[in-house]
C-alpha positions as CSV (number, residue, x, y, z in Angstrom):
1,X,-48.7,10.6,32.0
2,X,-47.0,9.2,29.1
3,X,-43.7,7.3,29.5
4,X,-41.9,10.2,28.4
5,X,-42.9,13.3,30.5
6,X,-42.5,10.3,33.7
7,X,-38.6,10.3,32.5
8,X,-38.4,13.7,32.2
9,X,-40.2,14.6,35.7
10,X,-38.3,11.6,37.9
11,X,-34.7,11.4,36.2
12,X,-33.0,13.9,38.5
13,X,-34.5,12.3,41.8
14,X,-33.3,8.7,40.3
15,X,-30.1,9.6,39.6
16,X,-29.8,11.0,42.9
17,X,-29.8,7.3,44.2
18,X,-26.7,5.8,45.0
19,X,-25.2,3.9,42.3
20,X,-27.5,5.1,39.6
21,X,-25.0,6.4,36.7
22,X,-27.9,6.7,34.0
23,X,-31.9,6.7,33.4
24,X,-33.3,6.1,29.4
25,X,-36.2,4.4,28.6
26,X,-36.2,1.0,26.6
27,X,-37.3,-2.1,26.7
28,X,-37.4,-4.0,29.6
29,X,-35.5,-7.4,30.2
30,X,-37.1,-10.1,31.6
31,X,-34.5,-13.8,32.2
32,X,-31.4,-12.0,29.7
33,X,-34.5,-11.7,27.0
34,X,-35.9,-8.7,26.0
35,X,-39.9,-7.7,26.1
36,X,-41.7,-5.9,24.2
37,X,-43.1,-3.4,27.5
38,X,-41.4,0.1,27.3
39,X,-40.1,0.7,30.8
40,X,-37.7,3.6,32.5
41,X,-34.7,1.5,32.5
42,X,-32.1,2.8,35.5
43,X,-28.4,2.2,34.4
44,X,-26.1,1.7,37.8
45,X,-22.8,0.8,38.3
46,X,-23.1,-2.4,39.5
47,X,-26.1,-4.6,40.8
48,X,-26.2,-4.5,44.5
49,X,-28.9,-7.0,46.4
50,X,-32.0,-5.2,47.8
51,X,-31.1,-5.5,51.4
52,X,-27.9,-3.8,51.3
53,X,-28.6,-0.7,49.9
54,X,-30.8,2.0,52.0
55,X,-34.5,2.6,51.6
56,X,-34.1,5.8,49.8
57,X,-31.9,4.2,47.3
58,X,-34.2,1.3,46.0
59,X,-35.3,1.9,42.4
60,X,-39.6,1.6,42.9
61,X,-40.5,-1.4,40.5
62,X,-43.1,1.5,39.2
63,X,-43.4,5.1,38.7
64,X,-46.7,6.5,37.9
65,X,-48.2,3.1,36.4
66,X,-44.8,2.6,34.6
67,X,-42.5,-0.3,35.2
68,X,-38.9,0.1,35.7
69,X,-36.0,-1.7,34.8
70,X,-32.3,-1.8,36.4
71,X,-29.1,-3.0,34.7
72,X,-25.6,-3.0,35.0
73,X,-23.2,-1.2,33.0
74,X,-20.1,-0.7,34.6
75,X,-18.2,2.4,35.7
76,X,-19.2,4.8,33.2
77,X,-16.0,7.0,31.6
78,X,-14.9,9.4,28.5
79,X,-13.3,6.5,26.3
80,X,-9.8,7.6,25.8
81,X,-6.4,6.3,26.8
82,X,-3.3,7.1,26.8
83,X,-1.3,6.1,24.0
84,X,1.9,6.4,25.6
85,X,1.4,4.0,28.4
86,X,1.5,-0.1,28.8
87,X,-1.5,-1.5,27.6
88,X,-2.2,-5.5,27.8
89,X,-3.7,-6.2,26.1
90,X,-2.7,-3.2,23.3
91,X,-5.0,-1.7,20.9
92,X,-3.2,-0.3,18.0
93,X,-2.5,3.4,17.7
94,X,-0.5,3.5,20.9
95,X,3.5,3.8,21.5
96,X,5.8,1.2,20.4
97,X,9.1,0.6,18.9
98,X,12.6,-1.5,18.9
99,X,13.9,-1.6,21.9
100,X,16.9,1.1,20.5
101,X,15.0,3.7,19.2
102,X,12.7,6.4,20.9
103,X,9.3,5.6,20.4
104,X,6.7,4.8,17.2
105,X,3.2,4.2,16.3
106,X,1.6,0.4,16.8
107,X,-0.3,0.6,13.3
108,X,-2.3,-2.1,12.6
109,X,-2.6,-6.0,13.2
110,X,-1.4,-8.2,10.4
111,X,-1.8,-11.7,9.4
112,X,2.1,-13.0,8.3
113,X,0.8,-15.3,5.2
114,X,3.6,-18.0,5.9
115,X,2.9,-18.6,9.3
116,X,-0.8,-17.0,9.7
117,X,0.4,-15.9,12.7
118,X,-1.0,-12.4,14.3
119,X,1.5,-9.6,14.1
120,X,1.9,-5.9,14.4
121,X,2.5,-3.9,11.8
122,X,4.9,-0.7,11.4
123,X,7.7,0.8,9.8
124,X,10.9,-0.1,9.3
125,X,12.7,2.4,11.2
126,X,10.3,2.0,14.3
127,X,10.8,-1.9,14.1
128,X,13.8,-2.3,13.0
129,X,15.9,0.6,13.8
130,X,16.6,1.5,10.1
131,X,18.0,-1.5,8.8
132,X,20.3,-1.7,11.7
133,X,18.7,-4.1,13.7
134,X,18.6,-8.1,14.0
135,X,15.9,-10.9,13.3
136,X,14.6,-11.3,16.8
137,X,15.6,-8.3,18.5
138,X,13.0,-7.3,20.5
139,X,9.9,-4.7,20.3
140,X,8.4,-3.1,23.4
141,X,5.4,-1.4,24.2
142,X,5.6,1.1,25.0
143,X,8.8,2.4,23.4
144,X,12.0,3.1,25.1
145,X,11.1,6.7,25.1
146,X,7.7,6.4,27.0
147,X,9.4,4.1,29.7
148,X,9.2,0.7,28.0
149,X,12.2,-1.7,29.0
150,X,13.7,-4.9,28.3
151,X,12.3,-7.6,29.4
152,X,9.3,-6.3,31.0
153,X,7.6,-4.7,28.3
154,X,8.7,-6.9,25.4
155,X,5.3,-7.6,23.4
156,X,6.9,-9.4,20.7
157,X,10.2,-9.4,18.2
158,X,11.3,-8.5,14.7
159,X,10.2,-11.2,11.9
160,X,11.0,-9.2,9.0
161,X,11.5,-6.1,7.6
162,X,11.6,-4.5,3.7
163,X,15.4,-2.7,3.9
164,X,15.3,0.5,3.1
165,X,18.2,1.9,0.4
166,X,19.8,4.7,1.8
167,X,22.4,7.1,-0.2
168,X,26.1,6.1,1.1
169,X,24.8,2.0,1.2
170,X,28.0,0.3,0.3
171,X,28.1,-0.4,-3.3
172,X,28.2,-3.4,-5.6
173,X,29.9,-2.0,-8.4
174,X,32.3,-4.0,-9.6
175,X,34.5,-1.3,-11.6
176,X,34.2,1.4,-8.1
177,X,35.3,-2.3,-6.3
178,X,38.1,-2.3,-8.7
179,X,39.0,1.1,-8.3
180,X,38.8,1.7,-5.0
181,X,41.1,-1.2,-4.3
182,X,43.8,-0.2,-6.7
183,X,43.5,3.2,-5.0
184,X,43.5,1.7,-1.4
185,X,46.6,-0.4,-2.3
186,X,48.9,2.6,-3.8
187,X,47.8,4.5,-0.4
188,X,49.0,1.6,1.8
189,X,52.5,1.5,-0.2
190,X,53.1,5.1,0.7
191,X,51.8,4.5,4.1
192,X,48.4,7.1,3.7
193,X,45.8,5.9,6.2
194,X,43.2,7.5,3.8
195,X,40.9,4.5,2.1
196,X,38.1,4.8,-0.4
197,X,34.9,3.0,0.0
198,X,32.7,2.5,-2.8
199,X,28.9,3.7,-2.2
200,X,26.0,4.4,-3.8
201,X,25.1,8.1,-4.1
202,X,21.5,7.9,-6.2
203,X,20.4,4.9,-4.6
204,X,17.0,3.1,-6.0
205,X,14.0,4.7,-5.1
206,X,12.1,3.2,-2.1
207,X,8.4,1.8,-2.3
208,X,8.0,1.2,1.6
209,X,8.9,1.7,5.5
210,X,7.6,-1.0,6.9
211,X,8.3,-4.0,9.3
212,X,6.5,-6.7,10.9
213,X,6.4,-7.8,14.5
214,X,5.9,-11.3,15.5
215,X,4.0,-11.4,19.1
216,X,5.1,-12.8,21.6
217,X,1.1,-13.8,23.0
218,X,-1.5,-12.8,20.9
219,X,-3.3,-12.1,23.9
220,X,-1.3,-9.3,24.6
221,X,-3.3,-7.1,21.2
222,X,-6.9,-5.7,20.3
223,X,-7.1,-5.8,16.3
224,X,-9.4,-2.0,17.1
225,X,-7.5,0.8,16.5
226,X,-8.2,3.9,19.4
227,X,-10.8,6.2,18.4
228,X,-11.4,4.7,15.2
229,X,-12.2,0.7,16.1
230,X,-11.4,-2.0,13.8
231,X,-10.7,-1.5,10.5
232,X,-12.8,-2.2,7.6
233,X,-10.0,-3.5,4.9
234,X,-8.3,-1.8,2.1
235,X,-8.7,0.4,-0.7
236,X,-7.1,2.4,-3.2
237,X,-5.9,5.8,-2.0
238,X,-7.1,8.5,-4.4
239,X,-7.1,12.6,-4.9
240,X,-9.3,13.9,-3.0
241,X,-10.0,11.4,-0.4
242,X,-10.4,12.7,2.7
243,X,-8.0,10.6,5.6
244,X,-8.0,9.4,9.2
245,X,-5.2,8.2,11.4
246,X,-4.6,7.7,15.2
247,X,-1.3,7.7,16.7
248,X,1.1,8.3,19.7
249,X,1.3,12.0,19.8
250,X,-1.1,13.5,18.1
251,X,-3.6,11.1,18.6
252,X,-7.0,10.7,16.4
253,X,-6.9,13.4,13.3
254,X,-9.3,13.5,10.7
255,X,-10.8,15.2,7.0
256,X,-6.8,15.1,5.9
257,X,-7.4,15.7,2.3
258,X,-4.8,13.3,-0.3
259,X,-3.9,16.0,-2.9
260,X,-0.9,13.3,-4.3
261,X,-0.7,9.3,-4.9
262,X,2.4,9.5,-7.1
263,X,4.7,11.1,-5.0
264,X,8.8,11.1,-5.3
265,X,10.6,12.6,-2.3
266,X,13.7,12.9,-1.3
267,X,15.9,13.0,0.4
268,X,14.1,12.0,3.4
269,X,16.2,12.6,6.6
270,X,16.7,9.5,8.6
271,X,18.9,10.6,11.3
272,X,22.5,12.3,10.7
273,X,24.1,11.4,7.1
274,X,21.4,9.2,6.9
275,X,19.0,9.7,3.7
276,X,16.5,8.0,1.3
277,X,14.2,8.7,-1.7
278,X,11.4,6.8,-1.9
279,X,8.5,6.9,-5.7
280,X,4.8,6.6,-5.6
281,X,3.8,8.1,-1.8
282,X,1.1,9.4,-0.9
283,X,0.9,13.0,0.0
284,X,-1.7,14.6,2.9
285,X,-2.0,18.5,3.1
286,X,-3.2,19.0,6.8
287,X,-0.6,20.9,8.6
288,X,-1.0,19.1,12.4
289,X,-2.1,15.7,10.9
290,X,1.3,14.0,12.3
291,X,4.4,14.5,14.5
292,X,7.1,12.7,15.4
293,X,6.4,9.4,17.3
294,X,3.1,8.4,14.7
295,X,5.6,7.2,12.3
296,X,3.8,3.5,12.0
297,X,0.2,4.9,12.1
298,X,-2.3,2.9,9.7
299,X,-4.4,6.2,7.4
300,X,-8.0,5.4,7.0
301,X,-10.8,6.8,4.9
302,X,-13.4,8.2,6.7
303,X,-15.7,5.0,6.7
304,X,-12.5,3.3,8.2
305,X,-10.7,1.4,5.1
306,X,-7.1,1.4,5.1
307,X,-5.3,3.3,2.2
308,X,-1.7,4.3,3.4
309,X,1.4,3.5,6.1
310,X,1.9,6.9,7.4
311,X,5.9,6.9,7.9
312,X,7.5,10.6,7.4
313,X,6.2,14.4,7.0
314,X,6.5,17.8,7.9
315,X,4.5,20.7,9.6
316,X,3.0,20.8,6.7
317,X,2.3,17.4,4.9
318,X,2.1,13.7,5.9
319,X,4.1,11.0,3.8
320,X,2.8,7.4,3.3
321,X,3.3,4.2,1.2
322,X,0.2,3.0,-0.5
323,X,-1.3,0.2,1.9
324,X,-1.1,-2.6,-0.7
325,X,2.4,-2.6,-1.3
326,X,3.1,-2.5,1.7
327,X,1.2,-5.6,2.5
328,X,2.6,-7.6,-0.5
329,X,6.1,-6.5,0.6
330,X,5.8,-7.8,4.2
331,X,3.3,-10.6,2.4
332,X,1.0,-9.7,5.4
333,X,-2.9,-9.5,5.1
334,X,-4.5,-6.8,7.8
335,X,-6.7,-8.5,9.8
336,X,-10.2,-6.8,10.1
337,X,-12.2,-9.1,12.9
C-alpha cells in the first residue's frame, strides 16, 4: 500500500486515540532534525510517556510497513480573539484608548525616532482625547468602554500628539484681540455680563489624527496585527487599490476599494460643537468597512503594506490620513519585525 491510501484507511482509528488532535504525512524527525523517510506523522496535544497512557492509545511505530511519527503541537483552536478584552501581551488591532474616552483601535507599533523607543500608534482623539488631554496621561487597554481601568490596565502614556484645529479654537488675531477687548470693556462699564471671544471660524485644514503612546513595558505588545500579522512597510495609497484593516468592532475587512487620495472633508463631527476639516485623505467606498471604536486602525494593501490611518467615516465611506505623513508628523517609523 502506498503511504497515501495507509493515511487515508487508518486516520479515523488514529484520531480516535486519546490525545491525537491531527494525522498528515511528512517527514519524520529523528533528535529535532528532519529525515528524508516519509512517515504518517500523528499530531497530539501534548507528549505523554508510554506508560501512562492505555494500550489502545499507543501510536504503533508502524502501519502497514510504514513508520510513524508523533509530535506536539499544542491545543489546537480557530485563531481569533477578542479584540475587546486585556491582552498581555497586545497584538495590535484590539481596543484601546485614553483613559477619558470610550474606547479606539490599537493601530500599529511605531518606532519614536528621538528615543527609538517602541510605541503604539493611533489617533489623536483616541490617545489624546482631542487635544484635551495631558503629556503623560495614561492609555489603557482595553479602553474605558470595554472595562479597562486605571491603574490596572494602563499599558503605557501619551508622548505626543499632532493637535488637531478645530472651528471655534481661540484665535490669534490681533485686530479680533483688539476688538473684542474694546467691546468687552464698554460691556463691563454698563455692567453687561455678555463678553466676546475671538475664534477662528475657517480654521486650517488638518493633514492628520494621530498620537503616539509611549509603553510602559515593551513586553506588554506583539508588533502582528490580528488576522493580518505583521506588517510589511509602507506605500503610497493609490485609486484603485484595494484595502485591508482590522479593528475593535468590526474586526478584519477586506477588498475596500480607494476611489480618492486627495480628499477635503469637512466638517468632521468630533463630539458636540466640536468640528474639523481636514485636505488630502484618503477615501474607501465599502459601506461596513468601519464603525465606531476602529478609529486608530492601521489600512493595508492586500499583500499587507501600510498606506492609510483610518480615523473617521460613515456607513458608507472610510476616512484616512496618508500613512507617511502621518509618520513624519509623529516622526515615528512603523516597525515591521
Amino acid at each position: 500500500m502506498k503511504i497515501e491510501e495507509v493515511k487515508r484507511v487508518y486516520e479515523k482509528e488514529l484520531l480516535r486515540k486519546a490525545n491525537v488532535v491531527g494525522v498528515m504525512t511528512g517527514y519524520k524527525i529523528k533528535e529535532e532534525e528532519k529525515t528524508d523517510e516519509l512517515s504518517i506523522v500523528c499530531m497530539v496535544e501534548k507528549k505523554i510517556p508510554k506508560e501512562e497512557l492505555k494500550k489502545r492509545d499507543l501510536v504503533p511505530s508502524r502501519i502497514r510497513e510504514v513508520t510513524t511519527d508523533v509530535i506536539q503541537v499544542g491545543k489546537i483552536r480557530a485563531l481569533q480573539i477578542d479584540k475587546k478584552a486585556r491582552h498581555r501581551p497586545c497584538p495590535m488591532g484590539t481596543s484601546g484608548g485614553h483613559y477619558m474616552i470610550t474606547a479606539g483601535t490599537n493601530g500599529e507599533l511605531l518606532r519614536d525616532k528621538k528615543t527609538g523607543k517602541i510605541c503604539i500608534g493611533t489617533n489623536n482623539h483616541v490617545g489624546a482625547n482631542s487635544n484635551d488631554a495631558e503629556i503623560g496621561d495614561p492609555y489603557l487597554q482595553p479602553g474605558p468602554h470595554d472595562g479597562g481601568k486605571v491603574p490596572d490596565d494602563v499599558i503605557g502614556r501619551l508622548l505626543r500628539f499632532v493637535p488637531i484645529k478645530f472651528v471655534g479654537d481661540p484665535s490669534e488675531c490681533s485686530a479680533a484681540k483688539v476688538c473684542s477687548w474694546l467691546f468687552n470693556a464698554l460691556a463691563s462699564m454698563f455692567r453687561r455680563r455678555t463678553r466676546l471671544k475671538p475664534v477662528v471660524e475657517y480654521p486650517e485644514k488638518n493633514l492628520v489624527d494621530a498620537a503616539l503612546i509611549e509603553l510602559i513595558d515593551e513586553e506588554d505588545v506583539s508588533a502582528e496585527i490580528v488576522d493580518i500579522g505583521m506588517p510589511k512597510g509602507v506605500r503610497q495609497a493609490q485609486i484603485d487599490m484595494l484595502v485591508q484593516k482590522s479593528g475593535r468592532t468590526t474586526c478584519h475587512t477586506k477588498d475596500g476599494p480607494i476611489t480618492g487620495i486627495d480628499a477635503t472633508v469637512g466638517p468632521i463631527s468630533y463630539g458636540p460643537g466640536k468640528f474639523a476639516y481636514f485636505k488630502d485623505q484618503i477615501i474607501i467606498s465599502k459601506p461596513g468597512f468601519s464603525a465606531g471604536g476602529d478609529s486608530g486602525s492601521l489600512v493595508l494593501d492586500m499583500e499587507g503594506h501600510g498606506v492609510g490611518k483610518l480615523f473617521a467615516g460613515s456607513d458608507k465611506v472610510t476616512i484616512a490620513n496618508h500613512i507617511q505623513t502621518y509618520l513624519d508628523l509623529l516622526d515615528a517609523e512603523l516597525v515591521t519585525e
